[in-house]
Structure formats: structure tokens, C-alpha cells
N, C-alpha and C positions, 0 to 999 in steps of 0.2 A: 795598492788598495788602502783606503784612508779607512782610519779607524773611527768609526760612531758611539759615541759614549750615549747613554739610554737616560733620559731623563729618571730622577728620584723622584717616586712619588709618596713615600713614607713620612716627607713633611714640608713645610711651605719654605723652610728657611734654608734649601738645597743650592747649592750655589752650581752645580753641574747644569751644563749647555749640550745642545747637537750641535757638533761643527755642520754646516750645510755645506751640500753638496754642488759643485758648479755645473749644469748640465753643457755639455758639448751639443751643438744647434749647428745643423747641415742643411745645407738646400733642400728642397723637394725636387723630386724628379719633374726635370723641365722647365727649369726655375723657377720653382712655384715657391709662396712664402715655407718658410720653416715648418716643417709639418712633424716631423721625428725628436722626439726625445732620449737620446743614446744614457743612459746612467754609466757609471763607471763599473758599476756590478752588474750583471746581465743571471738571469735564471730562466728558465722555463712556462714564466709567466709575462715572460716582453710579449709584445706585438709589435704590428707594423698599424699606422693609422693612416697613412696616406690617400686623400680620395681619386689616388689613379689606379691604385690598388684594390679597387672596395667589390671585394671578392666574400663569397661565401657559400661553403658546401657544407648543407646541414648531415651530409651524412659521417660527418667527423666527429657527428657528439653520438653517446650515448644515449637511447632510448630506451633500456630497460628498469632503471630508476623505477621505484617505486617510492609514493609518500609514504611516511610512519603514520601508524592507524594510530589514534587514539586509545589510549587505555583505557578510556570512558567519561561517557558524557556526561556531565555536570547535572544533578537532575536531584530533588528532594529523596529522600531514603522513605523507602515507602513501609521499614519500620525500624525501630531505634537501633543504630550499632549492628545494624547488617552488611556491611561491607567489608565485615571481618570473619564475617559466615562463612565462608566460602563456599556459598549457593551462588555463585554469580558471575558466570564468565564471558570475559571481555565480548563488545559488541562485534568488532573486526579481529578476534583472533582468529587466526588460521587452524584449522580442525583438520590433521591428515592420521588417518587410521593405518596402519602398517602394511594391511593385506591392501591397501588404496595408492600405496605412496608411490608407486609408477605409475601409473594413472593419472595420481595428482602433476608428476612432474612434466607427462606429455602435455596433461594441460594448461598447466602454468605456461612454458612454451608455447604451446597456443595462443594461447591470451594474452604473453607476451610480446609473440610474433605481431599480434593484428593489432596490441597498443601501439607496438612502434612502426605501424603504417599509417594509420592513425595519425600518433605526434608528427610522423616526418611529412604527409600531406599539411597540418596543421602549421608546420615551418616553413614549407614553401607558400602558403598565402601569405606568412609574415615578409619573408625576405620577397615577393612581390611585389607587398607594398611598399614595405623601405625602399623598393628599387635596385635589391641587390641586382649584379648580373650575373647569367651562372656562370663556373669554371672549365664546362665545357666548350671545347672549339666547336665540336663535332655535334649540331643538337639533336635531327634527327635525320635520317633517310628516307624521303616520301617524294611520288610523285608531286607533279603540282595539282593543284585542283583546279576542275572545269568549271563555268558556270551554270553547268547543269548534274552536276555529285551532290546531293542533298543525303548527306551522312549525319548519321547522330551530332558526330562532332562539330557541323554547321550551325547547330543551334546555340553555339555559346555562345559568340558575338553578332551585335548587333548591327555594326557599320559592317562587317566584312564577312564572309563567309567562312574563309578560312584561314590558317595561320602558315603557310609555309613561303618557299622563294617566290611566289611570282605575286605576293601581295600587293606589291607595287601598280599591279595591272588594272585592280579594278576603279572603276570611273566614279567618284564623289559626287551625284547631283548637285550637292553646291556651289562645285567650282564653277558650273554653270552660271551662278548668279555673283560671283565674285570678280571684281577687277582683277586686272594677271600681278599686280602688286601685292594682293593682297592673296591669292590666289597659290603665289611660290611657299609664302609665307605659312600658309593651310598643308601646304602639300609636304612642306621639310615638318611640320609637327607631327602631322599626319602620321608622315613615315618614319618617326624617330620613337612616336608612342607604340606603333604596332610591331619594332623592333624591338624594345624595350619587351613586349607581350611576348614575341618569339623567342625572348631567350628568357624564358619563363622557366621557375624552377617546379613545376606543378605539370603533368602529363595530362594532357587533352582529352583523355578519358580518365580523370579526376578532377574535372575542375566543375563538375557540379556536386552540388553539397545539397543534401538533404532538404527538404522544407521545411522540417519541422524533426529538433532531437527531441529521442524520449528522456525527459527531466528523471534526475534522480534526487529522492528524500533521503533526510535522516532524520530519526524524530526527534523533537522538540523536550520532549521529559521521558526518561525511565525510570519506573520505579520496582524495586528488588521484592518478588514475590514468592518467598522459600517456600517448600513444599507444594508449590504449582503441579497439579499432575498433569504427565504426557498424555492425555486420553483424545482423541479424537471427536470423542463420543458426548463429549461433557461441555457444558457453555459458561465459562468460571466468570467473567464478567459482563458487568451494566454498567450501564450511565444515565443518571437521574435528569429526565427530561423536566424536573421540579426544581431542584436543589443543586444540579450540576454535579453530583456527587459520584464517587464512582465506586462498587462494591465486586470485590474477588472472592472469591473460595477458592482456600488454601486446605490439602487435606481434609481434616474434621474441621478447621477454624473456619472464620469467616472475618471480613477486616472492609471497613469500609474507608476511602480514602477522601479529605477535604480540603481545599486548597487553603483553607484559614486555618485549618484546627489539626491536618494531617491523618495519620491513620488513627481509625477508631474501630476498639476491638466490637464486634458484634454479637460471635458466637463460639464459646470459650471451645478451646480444644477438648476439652473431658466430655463434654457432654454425648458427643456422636461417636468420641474413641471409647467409653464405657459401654454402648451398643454394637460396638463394631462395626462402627458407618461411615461414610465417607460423603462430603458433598459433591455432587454429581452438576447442577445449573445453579444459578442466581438470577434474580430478575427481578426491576422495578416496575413500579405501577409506574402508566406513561402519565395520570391524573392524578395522583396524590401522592404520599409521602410512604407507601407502604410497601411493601418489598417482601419476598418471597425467595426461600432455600429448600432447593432439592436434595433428597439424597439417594442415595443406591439401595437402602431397602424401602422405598418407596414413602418417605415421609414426605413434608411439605411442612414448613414453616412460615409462622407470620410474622412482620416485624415492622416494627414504626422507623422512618429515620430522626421523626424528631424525639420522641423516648431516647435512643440511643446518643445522639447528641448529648443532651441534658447527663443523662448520668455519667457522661463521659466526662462531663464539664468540671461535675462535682466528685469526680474521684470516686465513684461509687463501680460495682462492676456489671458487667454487661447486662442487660435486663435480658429474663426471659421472655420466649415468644409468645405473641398474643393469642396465638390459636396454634394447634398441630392437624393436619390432616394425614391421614394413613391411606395408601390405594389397597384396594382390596387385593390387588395379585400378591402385594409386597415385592416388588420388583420396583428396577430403579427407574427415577424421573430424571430425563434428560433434558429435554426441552421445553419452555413456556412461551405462550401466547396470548398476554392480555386484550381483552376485548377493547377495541376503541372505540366506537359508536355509543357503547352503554352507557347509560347515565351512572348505574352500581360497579361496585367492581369484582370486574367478570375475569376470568383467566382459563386458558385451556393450556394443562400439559400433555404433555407425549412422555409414555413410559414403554420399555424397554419390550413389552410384551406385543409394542405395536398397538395399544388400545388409547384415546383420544378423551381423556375425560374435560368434564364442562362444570369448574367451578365457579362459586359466588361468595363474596366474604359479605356476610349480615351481619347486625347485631344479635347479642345470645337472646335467646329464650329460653326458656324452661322455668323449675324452682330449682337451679343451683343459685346459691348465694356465696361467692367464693372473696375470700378475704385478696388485695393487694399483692402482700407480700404472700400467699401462701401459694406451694405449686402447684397448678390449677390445670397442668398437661398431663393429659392423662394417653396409656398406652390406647390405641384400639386393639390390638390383637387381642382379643381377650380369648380362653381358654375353654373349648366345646367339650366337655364330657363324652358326647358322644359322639366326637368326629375328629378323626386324626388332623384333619386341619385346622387350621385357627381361625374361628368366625371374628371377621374384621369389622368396625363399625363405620360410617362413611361419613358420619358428621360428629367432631368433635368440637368440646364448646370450653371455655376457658377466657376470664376476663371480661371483657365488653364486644365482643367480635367472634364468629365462626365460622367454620366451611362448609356450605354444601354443596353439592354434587346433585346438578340439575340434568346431567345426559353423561352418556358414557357409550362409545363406538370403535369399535376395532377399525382405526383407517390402514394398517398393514401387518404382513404377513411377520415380519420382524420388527426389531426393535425402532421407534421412531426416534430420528435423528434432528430432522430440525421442521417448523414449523413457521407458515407466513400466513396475512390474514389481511385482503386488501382492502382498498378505502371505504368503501360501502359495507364492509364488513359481512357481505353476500357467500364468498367465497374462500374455503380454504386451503391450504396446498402443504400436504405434510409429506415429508422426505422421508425414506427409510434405509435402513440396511438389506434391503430384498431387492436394492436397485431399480425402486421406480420413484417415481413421485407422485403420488396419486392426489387428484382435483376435487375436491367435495363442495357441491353444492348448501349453505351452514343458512339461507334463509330461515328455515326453521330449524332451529339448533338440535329441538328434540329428537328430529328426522330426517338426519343429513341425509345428501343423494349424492351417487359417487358421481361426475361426472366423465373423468377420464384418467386414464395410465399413462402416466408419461414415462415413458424407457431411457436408461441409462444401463452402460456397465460394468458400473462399480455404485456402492451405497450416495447417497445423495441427502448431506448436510443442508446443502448452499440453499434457500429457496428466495424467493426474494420479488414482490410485487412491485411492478414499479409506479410511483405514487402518482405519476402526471398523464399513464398512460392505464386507465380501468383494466384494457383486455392483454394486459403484457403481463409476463412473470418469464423471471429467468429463476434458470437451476443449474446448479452444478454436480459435478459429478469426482467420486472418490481417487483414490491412487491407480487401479484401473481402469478409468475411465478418462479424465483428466480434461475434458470437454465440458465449455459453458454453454446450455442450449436456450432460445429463448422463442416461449410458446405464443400463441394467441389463446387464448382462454376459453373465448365462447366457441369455438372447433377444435380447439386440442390441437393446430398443425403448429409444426418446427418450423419457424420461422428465419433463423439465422443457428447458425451454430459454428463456435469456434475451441478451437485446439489449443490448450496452455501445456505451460512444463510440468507440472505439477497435480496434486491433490485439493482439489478445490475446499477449502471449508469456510467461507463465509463469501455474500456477496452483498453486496449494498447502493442502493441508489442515488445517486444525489438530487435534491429539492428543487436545486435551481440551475444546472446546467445538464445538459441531457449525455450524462453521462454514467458508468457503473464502474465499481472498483471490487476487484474479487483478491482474495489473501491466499495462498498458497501453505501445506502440509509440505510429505513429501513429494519431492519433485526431483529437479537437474541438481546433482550432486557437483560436478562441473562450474556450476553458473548455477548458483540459486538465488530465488526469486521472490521474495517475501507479499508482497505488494504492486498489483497495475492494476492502471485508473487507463479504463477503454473506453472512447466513445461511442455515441450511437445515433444511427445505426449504421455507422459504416465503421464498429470494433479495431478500431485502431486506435494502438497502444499511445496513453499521450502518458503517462509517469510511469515509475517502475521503483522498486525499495528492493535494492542487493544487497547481500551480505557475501561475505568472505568464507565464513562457516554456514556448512547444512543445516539450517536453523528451520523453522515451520512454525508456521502459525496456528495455533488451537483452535481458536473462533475470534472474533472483530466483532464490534459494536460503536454507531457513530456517535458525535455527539448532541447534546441537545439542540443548537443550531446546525447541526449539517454541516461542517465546515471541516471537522477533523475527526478520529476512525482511531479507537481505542483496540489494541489488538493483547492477546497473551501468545509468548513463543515458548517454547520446550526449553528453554535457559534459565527457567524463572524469573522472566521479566514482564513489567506489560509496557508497551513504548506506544506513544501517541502521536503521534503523524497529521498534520495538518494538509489536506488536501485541494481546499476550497475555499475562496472568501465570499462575503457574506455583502460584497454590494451588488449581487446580480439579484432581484426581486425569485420569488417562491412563484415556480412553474405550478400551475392549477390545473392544467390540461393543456395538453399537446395536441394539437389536429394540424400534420401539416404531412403533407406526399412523400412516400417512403421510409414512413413511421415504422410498418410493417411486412415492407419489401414486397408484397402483392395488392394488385388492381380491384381484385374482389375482394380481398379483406377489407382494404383500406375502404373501400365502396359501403360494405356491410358498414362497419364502423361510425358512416358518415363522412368523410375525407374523401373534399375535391380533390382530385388531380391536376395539378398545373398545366398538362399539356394536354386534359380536358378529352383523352381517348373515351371512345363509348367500347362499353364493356357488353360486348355478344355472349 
């Protein structure tokens, strides 16, 4: 064995050399040119390269390999020097609870088991098409086939029927029209390509592959939201269909986030932790700049984003709110519904009591004359002498802007959980914790009409009108329920209904391709599920958002183009997800045969039928 001196690389004026090494060069088997390179040192990393040899059994390699997750995604700090928090754990870390960790490992096994059938199907298309040959003599044991066996397995190819010994048998119409010269010529390729297929390393009942994989995301930015509560119940952010801006509630705070200027404090922590409050929803006006905070005993805030900007700008601290509103239960506000249609701006919350109140923010009236800077929020609860309860007032005024409260209706028996309000702004459909969803007719605001219960069984967040279709609304349903149903409106019937893993809490439309994306609480601990994006109307899964950890989604919120779906998970994160781009034109209305999955609806509706049945 010759001795290798290792090149110096500590400086250029090294005068050390590699002796090189002479390679020893052998025929190839068969005399074929030099195909081997024998080194004088041999390890456990030689091979053979010979192409009479060109052999390959993928089941020699290992398939349980897993990639290294990421530590974490690269993404702006959604506030300064939080990454040292330790509020913020890894996107793909593996989460195993101790009373779980058999469980966890039969399933890891599992899911390992079906990766590596998976990659080793996915190695035998490769080595198909390289042309490897397999190292079996033996391929398989089958009859031959007739030309009248019409088996699944018939349909893979297209010249031949089938792939075993007697392929040779069937008759090429072409050779028909070819000279016998050219004819032998067809018939030796013929037969060398469809040998070549027979010793195929891929099993004849695998060798169709899907249509269509369901894609998987990972978002595009996260940003570190400490003190996120795990509540179900609660809707912690928006996205400014004005300014693009995006606003969380954190505990008592509030922090609004800008792609220019980053996070901006809103609404200090003292103020709602010296009440003993907490924010419960958040929500932008979809038509100006004005923005609204709920909380658990039943406040209501009002706030400019451009005031907030500004003082933010100049180092000043959060400006107070324009206006407070107080519900009269003092119970908390979960969910908000800006009015769209209105020219004013209109908003309907949902509080905890199940009651549906109908606000309107004016300008003040009255003879208060209240200074700028002086604090011009006043409590309503004010203090009855003669009533153990606390008479509440329902219009509070402060600044230039105030709340009243033009209607007020109990839409359910529990707490309201989420709220939709469709195009026309006719109708509304509030979700509760009493597990229905019940349909209100809101023509006249002051006199709603119910018009139907929609059953679920479990509470019902998810509501969701969808924009292209007036008489559609989907809804979802809680941890026991776990079912997305989706109504006709003007009859109340179930239209489709599908089965997820999970706790449904947000669903969403998209504008311009006819499809819905619903997020996931909890759900399959196994195999969780953050994110699918289904089409419609035949709800088949086309994306899907996994995670490694039991992770859930709070609530989801899209963005102001339609394009990407802002969500908060129990991690204290909120991650943004791109689902959709934005060169398909904005669907206006849908009228097209099996919108609705029924003859008569679609009929009512207006919706030809293609195949033009008359409906008895």
C-alpha cells in the first residue's frame, strides 16, 4: 500500500504533492472496453459499473429516513426580541405526551410502514425508466391471458392487454400495412420494449398512480403572538380589507401588524387588566379604517387605524378609543358582523348570552364638549340605588363618533359563536354553542324572522355564505360533531354533507375558483390536520396543511384579495398560507348543473340542466 501525503493547506508556499495513483484497467466482460476501475485500496464504497451488470434492487436501501424539520421558518418577529420568549415552539416539533408514547410509536410505524411503500413504489418508476432490469429470474406465476379476460389490470396498456408469457401472441394491425422488412424490424422492438415492461420492477396492481395528489403547504410568514389564548370561542384576528393590515388580541393587549412599519401597539395591557378583562374578537370595518375590540365583559371598542399609525410614528403611546359601547347583559362578545350593503357603519355582534345586537357608529350629539386629550370614556354600568343590578346605558358618546344600538334579538339559546351575512345582506346565519345554526331572515333589521334550524352535533363556529352562490351557506360543526354540511337557504335542505378529522372552526370561500377551505381545532392526534382546501361540489380534498405536533387552529381570516387565509394556532403563532392566485377573474354568480346536487332546487334556482330532463 503506497503512502498518500495530504496536500498543506495552511499556506500557498507548501511544497508537498499527492503521489498519484496508477489505476490497474481490466477488460470488461466479453471484451468489452475498460469499464472497471480496480484502486489499490478497496472499502465498502467500491462498486461494479459494468453495463452487463446494470442490475438494481431498491429494496437494499433504506426507507425510513426521515428529513430534519426545520427549527423554524424565517418570518419577521411579530414583536421585538420574542424569540427569546420562550412562548414559541418549533413548527415541526414532535409533541409525545408520556400516557401517548405507545401509541405514538405504533404510529410512527404506521406511517412509516406506508412511507416506505410509498418511496419504494416511487423507485421502481425510476428504475423503470432508467431501464433498470429486475434481479429477479423468477417474475411472476400467472396464467396467460385470453383475449377475452378484461381485468382491471388490462387497462394499463394501451397496445397490449396484458403483460405475461404469451405476449408475443397478439397480432399488431400495423403489421398489416408494413413491408415483411420492415415489419421483422417492428416486431424484434416490439418485443424487446414489452420485455423490457415485463420485467418491470413496479407490481401491476400499482402501477396506476392517482390523478390528482393532495398538495401540501407551509406558510409563507409566522409571526410570534405571546399570550394568544387557547379559546375556541374567541376570533383574535383580522385583515384590513383597506390597509392590508392585520390586527390580533393578545390577552388584555391588542397589536396590530404592518408590512412597512411592523407591529403597532394598539391597546395597552393595563387598561382591560385593571378591569379584569380580557379580549375575547377583533374585527375590521370591510369600508374604512375603523376597527373594533371585544371583550368578555361585554365592552366594545372603537379605534381608527389611521390615529394609531400616526402616534405610532411619532413615538407617542397608544391613543385611546373613540368610543366604548357596554352590552346591557355585561357578558362577553365573541363574534362580529359588519354590515356590507350599508352606506353607515353598521356591525352586528354576538354575545355570549346568545342575544344578536345591531350597532351603528354616528357622529356625537349631545352638549358634551369634551377636550382631545381629556378621558372622554366613560363606564356605562352605572349604579341603581334601587336595584341590585347595575342599570347599563346603550349609547355611549366620547370624541367625535358613537354607538347606538338600533335592534337587539336573541338568535340562540347559548352563547353565539360565529356569525355570516350574505351578499344581499337579506339574510343571516348565526352559529351557537346549543348546536344549531339558525337562519334569520334580517330584511328588516328591526324584525328579524327566523327562518330555519340547522342541526348539528356539536356547537357550530364555522358559518360561511358563499359569495357566488346567494342560496348556499356552509357550516361546520364542533369536536363532536366534526361534519361540514352545506344548506340551500331558501328550503333549509342538506345538500351535501362531509366528514373531516377534526373540529371544525373557520370556513371560508374563495372569490374566484369554486372552491372552500375549512381549518381544523381538535381533531386526529395521529395525523393532524391544520388546513383543506375542498372543492365543490364534488368536496374533494385538493390541499391539506400537516403538522407533526397536535397543533389547532383558533379561527382563520382571508386576505383582502382572496388569495391567502391568515389563521391563529394554540402555539402562539399566527402563519399565513397562500392558497390561491389572483389571475382567475372574481366569480359573480354561478349557474351551472349540479351547483346544488338536486333537479328541483337547481330548477327553483333558475339552473338549466344540461341533459335537459323535465322535472314531473
Amino acid at each position: 500500500m503506497q503512502h498518500i501525503k495530504r496536500p498543506y493547506t495552511g499556506g500557498a508556499s507548501s511544497t508537498k504533492e499527492i503521489k498519484k495513483l496508477k489505476p490497474i484497467v481490466s477488460k470488461g466482460l466479453g471484451g468489452y472496453d475498460p469499464d472497471r476501475f480496480i484502486p489499490q485500496k478497496t472499502c465498502h464504497r467500491a462498486y461494479k459499473a459494468s453495463p452487463s451488470l446494470k442490475k438494481f434492487d431498491i429494496r437494499h436501501f433504506e426507507l425510513t429516513d426521515r428529513s430534519p424539520s426545520p427549527e423554524r421558518l424565517s418570518s419577521p418577529e411579530f414583536f421585538t426580541d420574542l424569540r427569546n420568549t420562550g412562548h414559541y415552539d418549533s413548527i415541526n416539533e414532535d409533541f409525545v405526551t408520556p400516557e401517548s408514547s405507545m401509541d405514538q410509536q405504533n404510529m410512527t410505524h404506521d406511517s412509516l410502514s406506508h412511507s416506505s411503500q410509498e418511496q419504494e413504489k416511487h423507485r421502481g418508476f425510476i428504475a423503470d425508466s432508467l431501464g433498470f432490469q429486475s434481479p429477479q429470474r423468477v417474475l411472476s406465476f400467472a396464467a396467460p391471458k385470453t383475449s377475452g379476460d378484461h381485468s382491471e389490470d388490462s387497462s394499463y396498456g394501451d397496445s397490449f392487454t396484458g403483460i405475461g408469457s404469451n405476449y408475443y401472441l397478439a397480432v399488431d394491425p400495423l403489421l398489416t400495412a408494413l413491408p415483411p422488412g420492415k415489419a421483422m424490424v417492428y416486431l424484434a422492438t416490439s418485443a424487446f420494449s414489452k420485455m423490457n415492461q415485463s420485467h418491470s420492477f413496479v407490481k401491476e396492481t400499482n402501477k396506476r398512480r392517482p390523478a390528482k395528489r393532495i398538495k401540501s403547504y407551509i406558510p409563507y410568514r409566522v409571526l410570534d403572538a405571546p399570550c394568544l389564548r387557547n379559546d375556541f370561542y374567541s376570533n383574535l384576528v383580522s385583515w384590513s380589507k383597506t390597509t392590508d393590515n392585520v390586527i390580533v388580541g393578545l390577552g388584555c393587549s391588542v397589536y396590530m401588524w404592518s408590512d412597512s412599519k411592523g407591529a403597532i401597539p394598539v391597546l395597552n395591557h393595563d387598561y382591560l387588566n385593571s378591569k379584569r378583562d380580557v379580549v375575547t374578537c377583533v374585527s375590521f370595518c370591510p369600508t374604512s379604517t375603523l376597527f373594533v375590540v371585544g371583550t368578555k365583559q361585554g365592552r366594545l371598542l372603537l379605534y381608527d387605524q389611521e390615529v394609531c399609525v400616526e402616534r405610532y410614528k411619532h413615538g407617542q403611546v397608544p391613543p385611546k378609543c373613540l368610543t366604548e359601547y357596554q352590552s346591557i347583559t355585561l357578558r362577553g362578545i365573541s363574534c362580529v358582523q359588519w354590515h356590507i350593503k350599508s352606506s353607515e357603519d353598521k356591525l352586528l355582534i354576538g354575545e355570549e348570552c346568545g342575544d344578536i345586537s345591531y350597532l351603528t357608529v354616528r357622529a356625537k350629539t349631545g352638549p358634551f364638549t369634551l377636550e382631545p386629550d381629556v378621558d372622554s370614556t366613560f363606564d356605562s354600568r352605572m349604579q341603581n340605588e334601587n336595584a341590585a343590578y347595575p342599570r347599563p346605558r346603550t349609547v355611549l358618546q366620547s370624541h367625535a363618533l358613537t354607538f347606538e344600538c338600533l335592534a337587539k334579538f336573541q338568535a340562540q339559546a347559548q352563547q353565539v359563536c360565529g356569525i355570516s351575512m350574505n351578499e344581499d345582506s337579506s339574510l343571516l346565519a348565526v352559529g351557537g354553542n346549543d348546536n344549531t345554526c339558525t337562519l334569520w331572515d334580517i330584511s328588516s333589521i328591526e324584525h328579524p324572522r327566523l327562518c330555519f334550524i340547522l342541526p348539528h352535533k356539536a356547537a357550530v363556529k364555522a358559518v360561511a355564505f358563499c359569495p357566488w352562490s346567494k342560496s348556499l351557506l356552509a357550516t361546520g360543526g364542533g369536536s363532536k360533531d366534526r361534519t361540514i354540511k352545506f344548506w340551500h337557504t331558501a328550503t333549509g335542505t342538506l345538500l351535501h354533507e362531509i366528514q373531516t378529522s377534526g373540529q371544525v372552526t373557520s370556513l371560508i370561500w374563495s372569490t374566484r375558483y369554486k372552491q372552500i377551505v375549512a381549518t381544523f381545532g381538535f381533531g386526529d392526534i395521529e395525523d393532524p390536520i391544520l388546513i383543506t382546501l375542498y372543492s365543490y361540489p364534488q368536496l374533494i380534498p385538493l390541499t391539506q396543511v400537516r403538522t407533526s405536533s397536535p397543533l389547532r387552529v383558533l379561527s382563520a381570516v382571508p386576505s383582502p384579495s382572496m388569495t391567502s387565509i391568515c389563521v391563529a394556532t394554540n402555539d402562539e403563532t399566527i402563519r399565513f398560507y397562500e392558497l390561491w392566485n389572483d389571475k382567475q377573474d372574481v366569480i359573480n354568480e354561478a349557474q351551472e348543473s349540479g351547483l346544488y346536487g338536486s333537479d328541483i332546487i337547481e330548477y327553483v334556482e333558475g339552473i338549466e340542466n344540461v341533459h335537459e330532463k323535465m322535472i314531473r
